[in-house]
Each structure stands twice: as C-alpha cells, then as structure tokens.
C-alpha positions as CSV (number, residue, x, y, z in Angstrom):
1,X,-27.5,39.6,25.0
2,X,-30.0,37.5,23.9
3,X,-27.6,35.8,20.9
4,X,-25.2,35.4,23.5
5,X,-27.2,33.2,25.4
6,X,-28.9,31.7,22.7
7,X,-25.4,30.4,21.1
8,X,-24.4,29.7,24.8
9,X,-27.1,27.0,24.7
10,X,-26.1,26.0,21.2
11,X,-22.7,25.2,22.3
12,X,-23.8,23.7,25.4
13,X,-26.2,20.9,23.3
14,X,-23.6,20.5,20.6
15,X,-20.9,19.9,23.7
16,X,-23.3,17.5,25.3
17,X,-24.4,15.2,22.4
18,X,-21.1,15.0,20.2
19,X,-17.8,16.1,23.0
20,X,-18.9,13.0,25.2
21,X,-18.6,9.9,23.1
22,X,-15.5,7.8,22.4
23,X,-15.0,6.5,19.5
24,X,-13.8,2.8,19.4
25,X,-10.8,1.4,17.1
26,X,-9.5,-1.7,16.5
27,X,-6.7,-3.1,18.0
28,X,-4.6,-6.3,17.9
29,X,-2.8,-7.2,21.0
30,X,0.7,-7.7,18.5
31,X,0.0,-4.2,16.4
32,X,1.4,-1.3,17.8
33,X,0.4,2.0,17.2
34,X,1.5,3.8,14.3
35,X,2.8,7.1,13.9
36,X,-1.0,9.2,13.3
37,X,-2.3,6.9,16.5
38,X,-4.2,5.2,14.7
39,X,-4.5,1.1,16.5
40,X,-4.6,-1.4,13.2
41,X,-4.8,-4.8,12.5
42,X,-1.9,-6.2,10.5
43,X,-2.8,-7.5,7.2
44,X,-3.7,-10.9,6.6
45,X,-5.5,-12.1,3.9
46,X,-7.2,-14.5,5.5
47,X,-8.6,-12.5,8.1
48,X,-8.7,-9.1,6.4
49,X,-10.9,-6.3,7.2
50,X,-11.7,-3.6,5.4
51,X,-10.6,-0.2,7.2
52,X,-13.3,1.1,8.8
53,X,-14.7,4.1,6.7
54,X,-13.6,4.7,4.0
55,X,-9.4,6.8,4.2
56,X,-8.1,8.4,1.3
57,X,-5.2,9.8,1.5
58,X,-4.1,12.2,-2.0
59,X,-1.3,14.5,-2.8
60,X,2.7,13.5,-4.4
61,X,4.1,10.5,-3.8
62,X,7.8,9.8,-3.2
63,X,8.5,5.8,-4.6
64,X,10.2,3.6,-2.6
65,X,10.1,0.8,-5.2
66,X,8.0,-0.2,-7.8
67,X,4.9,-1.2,-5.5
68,X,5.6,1.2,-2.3
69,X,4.8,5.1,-2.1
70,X,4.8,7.4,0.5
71,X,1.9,9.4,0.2
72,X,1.8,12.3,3.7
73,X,4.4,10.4,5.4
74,X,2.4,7.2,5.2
75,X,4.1,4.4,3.6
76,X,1.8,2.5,1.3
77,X,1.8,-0.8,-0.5
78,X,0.1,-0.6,-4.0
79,X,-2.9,-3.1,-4.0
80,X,-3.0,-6.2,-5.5
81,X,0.7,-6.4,-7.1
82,X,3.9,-7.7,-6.7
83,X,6.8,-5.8,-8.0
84,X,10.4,-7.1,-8.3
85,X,12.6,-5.8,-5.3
86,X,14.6,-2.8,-5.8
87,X,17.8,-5.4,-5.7
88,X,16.3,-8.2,-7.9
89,X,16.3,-7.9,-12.0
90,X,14.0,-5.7,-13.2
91,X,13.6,-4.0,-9.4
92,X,15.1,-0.9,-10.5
93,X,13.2,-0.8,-14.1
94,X,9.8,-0.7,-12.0
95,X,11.0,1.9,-9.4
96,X,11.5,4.3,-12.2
97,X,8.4,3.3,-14.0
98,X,6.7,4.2,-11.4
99,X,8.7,7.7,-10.6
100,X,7.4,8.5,-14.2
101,X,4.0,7.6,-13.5
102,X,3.5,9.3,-10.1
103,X,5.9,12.8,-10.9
104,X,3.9,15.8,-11.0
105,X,0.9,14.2,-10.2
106,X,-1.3,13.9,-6.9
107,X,-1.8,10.6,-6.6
108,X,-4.7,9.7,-4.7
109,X,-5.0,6.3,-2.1
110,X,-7.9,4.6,-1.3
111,X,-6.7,2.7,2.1
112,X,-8.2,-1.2,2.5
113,X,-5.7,-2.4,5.0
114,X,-2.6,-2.7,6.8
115,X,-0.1,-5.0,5.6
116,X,3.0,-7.3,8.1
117,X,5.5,-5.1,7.2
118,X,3.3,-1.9,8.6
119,X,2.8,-0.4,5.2
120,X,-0.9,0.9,4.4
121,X,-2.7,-1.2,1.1
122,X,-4.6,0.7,-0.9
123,X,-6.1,1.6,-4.3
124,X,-3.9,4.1,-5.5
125,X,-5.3,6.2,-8.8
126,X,-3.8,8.9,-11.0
127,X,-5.7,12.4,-11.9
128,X,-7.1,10.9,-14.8
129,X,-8.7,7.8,-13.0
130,X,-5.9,5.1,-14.0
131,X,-5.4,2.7,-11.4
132,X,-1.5,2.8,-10.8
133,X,-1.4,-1.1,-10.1
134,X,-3.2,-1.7,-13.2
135,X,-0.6,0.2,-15.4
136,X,2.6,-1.1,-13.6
137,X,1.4,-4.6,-14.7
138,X,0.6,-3.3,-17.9
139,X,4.2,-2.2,-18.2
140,X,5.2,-5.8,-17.4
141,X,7.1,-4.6,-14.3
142,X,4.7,-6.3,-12.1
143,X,2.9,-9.3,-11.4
144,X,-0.8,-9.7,-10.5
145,X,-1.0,-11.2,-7.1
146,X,-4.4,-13.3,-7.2
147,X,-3.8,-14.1,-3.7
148,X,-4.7,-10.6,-2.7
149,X,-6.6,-9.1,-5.8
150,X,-8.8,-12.1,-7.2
151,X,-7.3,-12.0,-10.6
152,X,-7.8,-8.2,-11.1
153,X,-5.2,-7.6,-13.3
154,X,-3.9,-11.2,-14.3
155,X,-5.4,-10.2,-18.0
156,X,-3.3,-7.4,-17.9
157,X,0.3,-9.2,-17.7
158,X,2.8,-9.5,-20.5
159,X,3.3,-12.5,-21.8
160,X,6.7,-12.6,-20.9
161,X,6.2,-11.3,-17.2
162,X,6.4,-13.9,-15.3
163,X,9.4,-15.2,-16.4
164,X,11.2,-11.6,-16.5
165,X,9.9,-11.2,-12.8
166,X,10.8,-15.0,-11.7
167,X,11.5,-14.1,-8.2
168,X,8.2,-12.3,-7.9
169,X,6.9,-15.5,-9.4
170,X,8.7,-17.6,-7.3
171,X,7.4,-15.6,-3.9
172,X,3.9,-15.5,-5.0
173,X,4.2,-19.6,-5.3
174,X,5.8,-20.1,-1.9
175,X,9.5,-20.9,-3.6
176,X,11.7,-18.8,-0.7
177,X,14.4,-21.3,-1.3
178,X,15.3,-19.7,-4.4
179,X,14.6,-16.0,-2.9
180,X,17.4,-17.4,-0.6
181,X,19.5,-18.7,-3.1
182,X,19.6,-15.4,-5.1
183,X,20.6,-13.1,-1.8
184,X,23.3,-15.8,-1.2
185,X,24.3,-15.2,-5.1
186,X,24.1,-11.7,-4.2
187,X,25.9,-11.9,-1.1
188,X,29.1,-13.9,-1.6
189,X,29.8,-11.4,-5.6
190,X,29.5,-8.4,-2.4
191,X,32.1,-10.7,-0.3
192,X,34.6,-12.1,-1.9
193,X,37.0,-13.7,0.6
C-alpha cells in the first residue's frame, strides 16, 4: 500500500511540474503548418534561423533529384548545393548519382531550416561520415551555392562544372531569363503546331 501511494505522489509531482507547460514554436503568419504540426518559418537566407534544437532525422532516403530526398516522409533539400533540374542537362546524371550514393544506406539529416518551396535544409551525411553535398559536388553534378553555404564546398567543384551545369550557374547569378528561354526551348520541341 505504501508504494502505491508513494508512486501516486510521484506521478502527481512529475504531472505537476512537466504536464502543465506549453511549449512555444515559431510561426510566420504566411507559413502553414506542415504535415508533423510542426509551425516553421520559410527559409530565407537573409533572415534565417537555425531550427530550434537541434532535428535529425536518419533512415533510407528515396531521391527526388539530385539535391532533394525524402527521408520519413519529410522532403528535404540537401544543404548548401544546387543541382541541375531533373529536366535540365545533366539533371538526370545527378539524380542517379545520388540513388547510388544514398541505396542501402541510412542516411542521416541534420535539419537547419525550412526552405520557400516547403522542403526541410539540412546536413545530410552517409554511415561513414561523408557529407552527401560535399560528394555530389565532388562528382561535378552540383554546384556550390556560396549564397547559402559560405563557400563550403566551392574547392570541391570540377573545373568544368559550372559550365556543364550552366543553368544552375545561371540561377545562382540571378539570369531567369535564360531559365525561361530553355523551358520555352523545351516547350515548343514538346508542341509542335
């Protein structure tokens, strides 16, 4: 009887100093929630935050293209590169570099942010520590993107990168018109009227 009541008051303490607080999360009056609930601020490099703790996520990833995995159902961005898209030359070249990195393995993600199209950034690594932006640039199927990792992995480029990825290039630089002018290319060899 006496460990009955005794865990009774245990529970009762526990109860009264951890059930009663809320905890407090961010929230940006133009972000909606996300699938987990979680409230996030979209990413903007200007005004980035770190997420608060520190969220790993780990376990296989399915590529979407060759800087997007899902890892759990959460769609994440690979930090601090650009990739060409899945459409563009070389898009499908990185997608299936980075199927060959990521099959088999349990890739884990160290989450920093949210980015504007909703996707999670993070550091993703492989078992054996390798950062899995690092070796996609390595590869020359992707670009560093100073903009969002301070150089990190410039030294890492090919030297012929950045003219095989020329629409990366030219997205990183602010050059839409000819992101434009390619989907129009793209476009009217699709439609031929």
């Amino acid at each position: 009887m006496e460990v009955v009541v005794l865990f009774l008051i245990v529970a009762v303490v526990l109860v009264a100093v951890f059930g009663g607080k809320k905890r407090k999360t961010l929230r940006s009056p133009s972000a909606g929630s996300s699938a987990s609930g979680d409230n996030v601020i979209p990413f903007d490099a200007g005004r980035a935050k770190p997420v608060i703790g520190k969220r790993t996520l780990e376990g296989a990833a399915r590529v979407v293209d060759g800087d997007t995995i899902v890892i759990q159902k959460t769609q994440i961005r690979l930090f601090g590169i650009d990739a060409a898209e899945f459409n563009h030359p070389y898009g499908k070249n990185a997608k299936w570099a980075l199927v060959s990195l990521c099959k088999g393995q349990a890739i884990r993600a160290e989450l920093i942010a949210q980015d504007v199209h909703g996707r999670r950034v993070a550091k993703c690594f492989l078992p054996d520590g390798r950062d899995l932006s690092a070796e996609m640039v390595k590869l020359g199927l992707a670009l560093d993107w100073a903009k969002f990792s301070g150089g990190k992995y410039r030294s890492l480029e090919t030297s012929d990168a950045r003219k095989k990825l020329w629409l990366a290039d030219a997205r990183q630089k602010g050059r839409m018109a000819v992101w434009d002018q390619f989907d129009a290319k793209q476009a009217a060899g699709r439609n031929p009227n």
